[in-house]
N, C-alpha and C positions, 0 to 999 in steps of 0.2 A: 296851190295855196296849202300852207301848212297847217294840220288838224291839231287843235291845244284837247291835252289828254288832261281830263278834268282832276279835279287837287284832289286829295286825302278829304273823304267826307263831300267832298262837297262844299268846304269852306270858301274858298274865295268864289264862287257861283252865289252862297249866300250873303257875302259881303254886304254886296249895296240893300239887301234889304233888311239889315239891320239895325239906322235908323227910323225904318216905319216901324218896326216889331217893338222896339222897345218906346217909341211915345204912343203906339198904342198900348204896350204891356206894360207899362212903368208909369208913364204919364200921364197920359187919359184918367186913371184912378186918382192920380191927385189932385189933376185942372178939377172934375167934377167934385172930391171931396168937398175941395179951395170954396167952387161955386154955393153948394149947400149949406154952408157954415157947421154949425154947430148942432145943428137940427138931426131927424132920420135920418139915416143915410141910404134915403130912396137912389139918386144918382149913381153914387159908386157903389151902391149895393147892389140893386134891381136891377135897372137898368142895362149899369156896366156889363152885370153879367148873363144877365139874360140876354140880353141885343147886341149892345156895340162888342162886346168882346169875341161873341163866335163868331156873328158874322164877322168881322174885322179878320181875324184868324183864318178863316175860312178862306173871304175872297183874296188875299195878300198870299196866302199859300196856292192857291190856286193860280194864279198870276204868275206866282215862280215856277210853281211842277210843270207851267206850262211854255215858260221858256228856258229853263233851265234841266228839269227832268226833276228827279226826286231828292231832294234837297233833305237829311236826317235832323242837320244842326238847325233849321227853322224852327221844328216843335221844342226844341230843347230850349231853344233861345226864347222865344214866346213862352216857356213855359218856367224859366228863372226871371222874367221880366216880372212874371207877374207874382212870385213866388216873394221876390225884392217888395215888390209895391203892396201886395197884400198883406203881409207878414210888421209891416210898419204902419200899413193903418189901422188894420184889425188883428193887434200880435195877440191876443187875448185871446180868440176864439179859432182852434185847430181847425174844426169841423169847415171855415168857409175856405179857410188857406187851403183846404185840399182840395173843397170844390170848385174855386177859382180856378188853381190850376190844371185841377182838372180837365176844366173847359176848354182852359187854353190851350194847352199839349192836347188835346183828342179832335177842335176844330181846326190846330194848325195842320195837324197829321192827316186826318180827313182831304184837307183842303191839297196840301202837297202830291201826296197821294191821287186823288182825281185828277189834280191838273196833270202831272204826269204819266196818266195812265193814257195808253195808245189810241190811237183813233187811226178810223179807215181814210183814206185818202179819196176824196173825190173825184170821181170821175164826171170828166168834159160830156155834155151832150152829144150822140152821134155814135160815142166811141163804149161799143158793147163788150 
């Protein structure tokens, strides 16, 4: 069987998870804006970015480092998703656009990174 010698980057390993990355980095902010009308922006504020955004990051990049190996274009990609969708709801205020992304690019990288980090192989009972 013939071994496929992986792309430049990484890109087409990253493929198919590009659209989880961007309706959780893009869309998720705006379904919850949508839901809390006009009010705080407890949802896409707190919320989004305290919970659903690292972990979301986290486990999807772990998910990939760990069938794919270490994937670069994930955090980049997660990290202009969210870059898009924060920058249009809160173009006004620099300070959360950097810590959104922030989040985003350090829990996708995080997450990539672990999952592709090596693990020992299990040994069968019996066999010392």
């Amino acid at each position: 069987m013939k071994r496929r010698v992986p792309s430049f980057l990484k890109w087409r390993e990253t493929l198919p998870y590009v659209p989880v990355a961007l309706a959780l980095c893009l869309g998720l902010p705006w379904l919850l804006r949508w839901l809390e009308g006009s009010g705080m922006p407890l949802l896409s504020g707190a919320i989004y970015a305290q919970v659903l955004l690292p972990v979301g990051c986290l486990a999807v990049g772990m998910f990939l480092g760990k069938r794919r190996g270490f994937c670069p274009l994930y955090p980049v990609l997660c990290g202009a998703g969210t870059f898009a969708a924060v920058f249009l709801l809160y173009h006004h205020d620099h300070m959360v656009l950097l810590l959104f992304c922030g989040i985003a690019v350090a829990f996708s990288l995080l997450g990539v990174a672990a999952g592709a980090w090596p693990r020992e192989e299990k040994k069968g009972k019996g066999k010392g």
